[in-house]
C-alpha positions as CSV (number, residue, x, y, z in Angstrom):
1,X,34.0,10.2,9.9
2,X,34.7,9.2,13.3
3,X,32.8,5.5,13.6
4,X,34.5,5.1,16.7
5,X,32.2,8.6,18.3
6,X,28.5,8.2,20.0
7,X,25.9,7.9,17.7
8,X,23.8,11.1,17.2
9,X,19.9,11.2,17.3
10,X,17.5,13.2,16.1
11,X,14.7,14.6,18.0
12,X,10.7,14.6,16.4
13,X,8.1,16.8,16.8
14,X,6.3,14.4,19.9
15,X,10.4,14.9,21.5
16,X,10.8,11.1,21.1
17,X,14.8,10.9,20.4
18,X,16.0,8.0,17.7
19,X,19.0,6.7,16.4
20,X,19.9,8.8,13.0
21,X,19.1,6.5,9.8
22,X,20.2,6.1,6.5
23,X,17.0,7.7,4.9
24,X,17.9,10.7,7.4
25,X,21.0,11.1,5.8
26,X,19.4,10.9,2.1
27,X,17.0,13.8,3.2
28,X,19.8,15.9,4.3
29,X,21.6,15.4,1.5
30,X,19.2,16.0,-1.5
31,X,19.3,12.0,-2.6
32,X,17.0,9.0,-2.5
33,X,17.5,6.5,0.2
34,X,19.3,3.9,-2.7
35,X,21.8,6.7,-3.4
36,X,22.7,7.0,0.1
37,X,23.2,3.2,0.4
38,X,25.0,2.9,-2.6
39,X,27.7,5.6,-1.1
40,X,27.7,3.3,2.0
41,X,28.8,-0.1,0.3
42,X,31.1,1.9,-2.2
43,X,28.8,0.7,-5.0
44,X,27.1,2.0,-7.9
45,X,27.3,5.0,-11.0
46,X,27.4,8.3,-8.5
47,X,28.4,11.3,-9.4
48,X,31.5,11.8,-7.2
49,X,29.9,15.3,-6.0
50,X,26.8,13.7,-5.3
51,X,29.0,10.9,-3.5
52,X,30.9,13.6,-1.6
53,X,27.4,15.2,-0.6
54,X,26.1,12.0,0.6
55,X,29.6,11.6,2.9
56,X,29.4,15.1,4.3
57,X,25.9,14.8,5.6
58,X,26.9,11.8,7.2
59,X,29.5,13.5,9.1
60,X,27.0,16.5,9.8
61,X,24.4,14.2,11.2
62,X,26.8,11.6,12.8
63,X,25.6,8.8,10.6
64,X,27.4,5.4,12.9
65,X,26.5,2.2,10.7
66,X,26.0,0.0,13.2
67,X,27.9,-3.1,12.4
68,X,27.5,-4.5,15.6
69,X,23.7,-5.4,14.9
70,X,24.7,-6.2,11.6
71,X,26.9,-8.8,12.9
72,X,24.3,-10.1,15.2
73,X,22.1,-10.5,11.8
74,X,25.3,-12.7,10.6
75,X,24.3,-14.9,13.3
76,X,20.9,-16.3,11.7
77,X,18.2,-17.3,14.3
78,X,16.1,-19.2,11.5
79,X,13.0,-17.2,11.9
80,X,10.9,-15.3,9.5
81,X,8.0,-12.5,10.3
82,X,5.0,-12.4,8.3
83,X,2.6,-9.8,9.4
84,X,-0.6,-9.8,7.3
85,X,-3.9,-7.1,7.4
86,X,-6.3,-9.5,8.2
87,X,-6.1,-13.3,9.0
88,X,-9.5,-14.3,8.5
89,X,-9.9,-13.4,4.6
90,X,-9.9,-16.7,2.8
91,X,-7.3,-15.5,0.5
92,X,-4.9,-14.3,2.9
93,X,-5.3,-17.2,4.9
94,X,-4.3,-19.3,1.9
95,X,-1.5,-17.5,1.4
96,X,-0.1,-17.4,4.7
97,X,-0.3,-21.3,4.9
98,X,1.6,-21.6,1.6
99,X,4.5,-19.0,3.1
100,X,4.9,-21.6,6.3
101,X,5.1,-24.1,4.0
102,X,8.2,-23.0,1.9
103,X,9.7,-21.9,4.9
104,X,9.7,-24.7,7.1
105,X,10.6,-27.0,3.8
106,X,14.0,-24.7,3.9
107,X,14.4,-25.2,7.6
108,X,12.2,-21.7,9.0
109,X,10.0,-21.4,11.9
110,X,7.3,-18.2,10.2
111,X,6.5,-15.8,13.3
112,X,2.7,-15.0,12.5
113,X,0.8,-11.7,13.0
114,X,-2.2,-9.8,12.5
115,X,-2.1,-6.3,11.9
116,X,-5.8,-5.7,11.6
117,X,-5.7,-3.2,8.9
118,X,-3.9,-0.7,11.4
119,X,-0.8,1.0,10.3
120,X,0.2,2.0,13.7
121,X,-0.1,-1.7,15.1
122,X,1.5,-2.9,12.1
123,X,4.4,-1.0,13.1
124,X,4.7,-1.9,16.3
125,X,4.4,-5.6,14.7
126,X,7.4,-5.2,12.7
127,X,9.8,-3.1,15.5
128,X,9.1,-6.3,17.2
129,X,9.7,-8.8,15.2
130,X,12.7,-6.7,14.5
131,X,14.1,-7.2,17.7
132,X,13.7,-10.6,18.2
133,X,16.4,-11.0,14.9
134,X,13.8,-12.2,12.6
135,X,16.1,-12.9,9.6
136,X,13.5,-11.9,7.7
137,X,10.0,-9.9,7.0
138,X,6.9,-10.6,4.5
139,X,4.3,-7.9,5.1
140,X,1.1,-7.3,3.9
141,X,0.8,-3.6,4.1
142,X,-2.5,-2.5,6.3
143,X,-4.6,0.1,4.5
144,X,-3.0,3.8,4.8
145,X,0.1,2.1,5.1
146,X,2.8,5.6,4.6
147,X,5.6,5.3,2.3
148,X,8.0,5.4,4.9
149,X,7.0,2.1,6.0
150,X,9.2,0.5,3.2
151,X,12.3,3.0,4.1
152,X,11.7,1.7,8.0
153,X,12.1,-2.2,6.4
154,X,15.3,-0.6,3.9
155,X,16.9,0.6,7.4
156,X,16.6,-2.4,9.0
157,X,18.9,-3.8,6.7
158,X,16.8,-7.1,7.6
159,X,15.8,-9.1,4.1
160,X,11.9,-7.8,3.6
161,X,9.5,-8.7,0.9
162,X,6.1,-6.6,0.3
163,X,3.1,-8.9,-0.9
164,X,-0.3,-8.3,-2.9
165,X,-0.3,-4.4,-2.2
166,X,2.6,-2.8,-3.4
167,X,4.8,0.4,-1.8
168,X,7.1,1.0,-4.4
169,X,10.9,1.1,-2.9
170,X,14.4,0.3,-5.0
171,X,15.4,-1.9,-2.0
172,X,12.4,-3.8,-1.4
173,X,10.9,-6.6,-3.6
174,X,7.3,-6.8,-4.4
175,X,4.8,-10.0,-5.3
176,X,1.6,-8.8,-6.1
177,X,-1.2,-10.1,-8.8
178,X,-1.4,-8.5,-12.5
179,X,-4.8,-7.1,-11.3
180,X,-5.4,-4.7,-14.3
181,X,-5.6,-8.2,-16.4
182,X,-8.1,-9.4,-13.8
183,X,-10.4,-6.9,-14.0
184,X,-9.8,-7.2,-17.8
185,X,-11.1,-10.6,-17.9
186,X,-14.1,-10.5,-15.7
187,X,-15.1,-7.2,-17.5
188,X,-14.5,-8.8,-21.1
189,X,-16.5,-12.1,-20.4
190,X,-20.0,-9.9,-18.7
191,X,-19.9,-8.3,-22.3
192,X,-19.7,-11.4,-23.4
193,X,-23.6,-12.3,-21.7
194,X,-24.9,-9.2,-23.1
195,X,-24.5,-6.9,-19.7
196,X,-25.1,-3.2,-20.4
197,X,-24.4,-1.8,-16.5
198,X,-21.8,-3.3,-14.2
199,X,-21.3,-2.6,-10.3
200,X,-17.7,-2.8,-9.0
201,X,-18.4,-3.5,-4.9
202,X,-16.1,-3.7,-2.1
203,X,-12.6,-3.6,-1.4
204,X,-10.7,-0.3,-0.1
205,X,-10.6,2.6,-1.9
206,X,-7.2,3.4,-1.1
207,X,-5.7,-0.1,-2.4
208,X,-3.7,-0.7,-5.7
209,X,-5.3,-3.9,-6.4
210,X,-8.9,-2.4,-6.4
211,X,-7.9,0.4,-8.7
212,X,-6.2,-1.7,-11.0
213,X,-9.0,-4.0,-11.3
214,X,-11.1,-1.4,-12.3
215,X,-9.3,0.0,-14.7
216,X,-9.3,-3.4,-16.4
217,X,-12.9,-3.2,-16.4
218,X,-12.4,-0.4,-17.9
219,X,-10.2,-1.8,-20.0
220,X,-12.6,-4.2,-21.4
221,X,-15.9,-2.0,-22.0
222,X,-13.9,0.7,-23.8
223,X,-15.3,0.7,-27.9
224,X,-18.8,-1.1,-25.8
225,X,-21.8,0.0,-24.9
226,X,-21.9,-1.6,-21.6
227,X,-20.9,1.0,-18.9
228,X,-19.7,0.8,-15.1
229,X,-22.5,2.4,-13.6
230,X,-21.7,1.8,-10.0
231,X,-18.5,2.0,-8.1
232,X,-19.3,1.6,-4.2
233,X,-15.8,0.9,-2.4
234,X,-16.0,-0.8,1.3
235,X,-14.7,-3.6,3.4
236,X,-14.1,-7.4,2.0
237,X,-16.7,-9.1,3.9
238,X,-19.4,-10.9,3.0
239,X,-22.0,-8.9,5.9
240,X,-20.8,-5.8,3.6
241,X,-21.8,-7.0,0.5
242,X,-25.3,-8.4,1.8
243,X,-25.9,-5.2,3.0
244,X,-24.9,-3.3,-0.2
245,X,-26.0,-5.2,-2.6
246,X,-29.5,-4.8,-1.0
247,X,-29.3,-1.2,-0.6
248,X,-29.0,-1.3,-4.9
249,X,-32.0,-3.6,-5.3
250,X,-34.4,-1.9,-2.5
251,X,-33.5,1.4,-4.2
252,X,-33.4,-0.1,-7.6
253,X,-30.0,0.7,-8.6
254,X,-29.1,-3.2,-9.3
255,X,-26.9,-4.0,-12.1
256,X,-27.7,-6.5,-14.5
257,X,-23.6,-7.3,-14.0
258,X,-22.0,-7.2,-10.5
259,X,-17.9,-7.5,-10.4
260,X,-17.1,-8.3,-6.3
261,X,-13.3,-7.2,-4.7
262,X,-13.6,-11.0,-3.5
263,X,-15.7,-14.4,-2.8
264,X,-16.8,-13.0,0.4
265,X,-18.4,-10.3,-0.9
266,X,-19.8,-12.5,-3.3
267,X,-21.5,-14.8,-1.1
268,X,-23.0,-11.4,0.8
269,X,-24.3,-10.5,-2.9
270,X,-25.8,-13.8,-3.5
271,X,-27.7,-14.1,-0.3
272,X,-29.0,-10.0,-0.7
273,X,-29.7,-11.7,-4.7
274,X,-31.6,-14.2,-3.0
275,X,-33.2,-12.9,-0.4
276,X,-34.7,-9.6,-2.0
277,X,-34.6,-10.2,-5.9
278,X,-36.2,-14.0,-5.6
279,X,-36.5,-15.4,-9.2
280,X,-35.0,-12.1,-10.8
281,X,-31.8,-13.2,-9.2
282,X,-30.5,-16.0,-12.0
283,X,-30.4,-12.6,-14.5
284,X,-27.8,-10.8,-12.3
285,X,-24.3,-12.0,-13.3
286,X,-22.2,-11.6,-10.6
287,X,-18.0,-12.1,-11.1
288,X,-15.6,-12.3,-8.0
289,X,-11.7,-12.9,-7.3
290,X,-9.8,-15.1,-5.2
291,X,-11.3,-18.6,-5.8
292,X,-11.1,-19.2,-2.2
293,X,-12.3,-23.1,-1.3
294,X,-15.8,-22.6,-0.7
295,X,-16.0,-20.6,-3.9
296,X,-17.5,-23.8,-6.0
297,X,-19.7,-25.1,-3.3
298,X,-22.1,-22.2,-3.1
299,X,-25.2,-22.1,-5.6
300,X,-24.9,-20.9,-8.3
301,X,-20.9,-21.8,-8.2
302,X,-19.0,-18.7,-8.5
303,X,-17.5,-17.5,-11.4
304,X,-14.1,-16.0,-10.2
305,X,-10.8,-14.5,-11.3
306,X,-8.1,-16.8,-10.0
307,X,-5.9,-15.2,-7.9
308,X,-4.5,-18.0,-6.0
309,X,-3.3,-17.1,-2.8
310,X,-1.2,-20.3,-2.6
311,X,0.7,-19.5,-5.3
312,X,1.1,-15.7,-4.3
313,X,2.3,-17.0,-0.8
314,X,4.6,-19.4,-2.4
315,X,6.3,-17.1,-4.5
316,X,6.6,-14.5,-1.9
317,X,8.2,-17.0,0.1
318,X,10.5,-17.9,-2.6
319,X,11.8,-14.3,-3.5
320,X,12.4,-13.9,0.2
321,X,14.4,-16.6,0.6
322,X,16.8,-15.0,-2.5
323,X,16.6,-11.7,-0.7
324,X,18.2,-13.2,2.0
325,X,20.9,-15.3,-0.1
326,X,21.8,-12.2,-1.9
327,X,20.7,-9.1,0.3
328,X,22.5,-6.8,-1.9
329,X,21.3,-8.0,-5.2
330,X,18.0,-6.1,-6.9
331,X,14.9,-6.2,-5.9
332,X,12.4,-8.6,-7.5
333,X,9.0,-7.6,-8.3
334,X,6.7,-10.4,-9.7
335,X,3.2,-10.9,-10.9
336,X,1.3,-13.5,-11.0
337,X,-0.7,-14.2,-13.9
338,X,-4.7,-14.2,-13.1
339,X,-7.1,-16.5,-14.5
340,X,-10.4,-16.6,-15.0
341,X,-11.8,-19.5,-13.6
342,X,-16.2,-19.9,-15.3
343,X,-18.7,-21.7,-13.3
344,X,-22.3,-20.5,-13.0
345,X,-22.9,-17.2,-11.2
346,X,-22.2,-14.9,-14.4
347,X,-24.5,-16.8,-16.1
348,X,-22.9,-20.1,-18.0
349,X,-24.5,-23.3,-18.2
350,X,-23.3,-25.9,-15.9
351,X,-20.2,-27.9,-17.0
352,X,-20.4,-31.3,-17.4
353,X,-17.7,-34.2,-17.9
């Protein structure tokens, strides 16, 4: 192929005209996205037809690698993007801190922003970020984040790590919690109080770590006769989970076991527990995730499955700075082990000494 030719572009359906990309050239040719790159850097177990596919639709769509911004990416400006659904979650604020803090120990400056939960902006985040030779991207994805969203970051040919929610790509890694084992343990230690109906509340319904929570739950109660009776998806905040939580006592749906998405919906519980269900409240047993600060300082102190967002943002940070050693290498994914962490809202006596 001619590299030395203008670059073709494709035109979309809104007539906005774009360079042509790798994953353009996978379509065309009948491959995945890592087969295509593999036929670019000469690397890999291809089939020499499917190699010979991949070359001719490059040459039909006028595929240019453009080394020129590649070699501007040589040229590291000691920067890192971290774009993140929403700032003001306790978790993802502790994780956030603890990605600054392994980057600026290796001599990066983190270029912060908030996507708030909006693909579209999230996008626009990242282009940016993008353009300003970031030498590399840690992203959050926003709910009803598209799969493309990871082939946009494998284009870039920019080093890019996913964290906590997961869009499965051969060229991306992944850090993320072992969720399914968190649910697993809060489910297992409500049988272990006697609970006979739990509640699963918050968190979106279109996340991985809320469905893999649950089906620890699950996990736990199969062979029981404890049941999860109530599954009300919705936001991670702690207004949402007053207001839920006395929706089920005011129409008398309450659970004698409550597992929360996080501590924030947790403390909305307790204060709906409190303020509706008086004296009845001490025989709910409510379980949450995160551990956030403020978690042991509430009364009762919550009970919570540990998934430190310190050390999710710390090894997040870590793999990044790998990818971007060794941008060819493959991709991590690693998960970090949950813990249940037992103070008194499910129902355990105090701890003392």
């Amino acid at each position: 192929m001619d590299a030395s030719r203008e670059p073709r572009v494709v035109t979309e359906g809104d007539g906005h005209r774009r360079r042509v990309t790798l994953s353009d050239v996978a379509r065309h040719a009948g491959v995945s996205r890592a087969a295509a790159s593999l036929v670019l850097r000469n690397a890999g177990h291809l089939a020499p037809a499917t190699r010979q596919r991949v070359r001719d639709a490059m040459e039909e769509l006028g595929y240019v690698y453009h080394r020129g911004a590649a070699s501007l990416r040589a040229s590291r400006t000691h920067t890192i993007g971290l774009v993140v659904p929403d700032v003001s979650n306790g978790f993802t604020a502790e994780l956030a801190i603890a990605v600054e803090s392994v980057l600026m120990a290796d001599g990066l400056v983190t270029l912060f922003a908030n996507s708030l939960e909006d693909p579209a902006h999230q996008e626009i985040l990242v282009r940016s970020m993008l353009e300003r030779q970031v030498d590399g991207l840690l992203v959050i994805p926003a709910v009803g984040t598209e799969p493309g969203f990871a082939d946009l970051l494998a284009d870039s040919r920019v080093p890019a790590v996913l964290a906590t929610r997961d869009i499965p790509h051969p060229e991306i890694p992944y850090v993320g919690i072992d969720n399914v084992n968190g649910g697993r343990l809060a489910g297992a230690h409500l049988l272990g109080h006697g609970v006979e109906r739990i509640a699963y509340l918050g968190g979106f319904a279109r996340i991985g770590p809320r469905r893999h929570r649950i089906q620890g739950v699950r996990n736990a109660l199969h062979g029981s006769d404890a049941r999860l009776t109530v599954d009300i998806p919705g936001p991670p905040r702690g207004s949402w989970g007053l207001e839920t939580a006395a929706h089920l006592i005011e129409s008398g749906e309450l659970t004698d076991g409550i597992v929360c998405h996080n501590d924030l919906v947790a403390f909305g519980v307790y204060r709906a527990l409190r303020v509706h269900d008086g004296p009845r409240s001490r025989s709910v047993h409510v379980i949450s995730y995160d551990d956030v600060a403020a978690a042991s300082l509430w009364e009762p102190p919550l009970t919570t499955v540990a998934a430190d967002g310190q050390e999710v943002g710390a090894r997040s940070a870590e793999v990044l700075l790998r990818r971007i050693a060794d941008p060819t290498g493959a991709a991590e994914r690693l998960l970090v082990t949950s813990k249940l962490i037992v103070r008194e809202s499910c129902g355990c006596p105090p701890a003392h000494g």
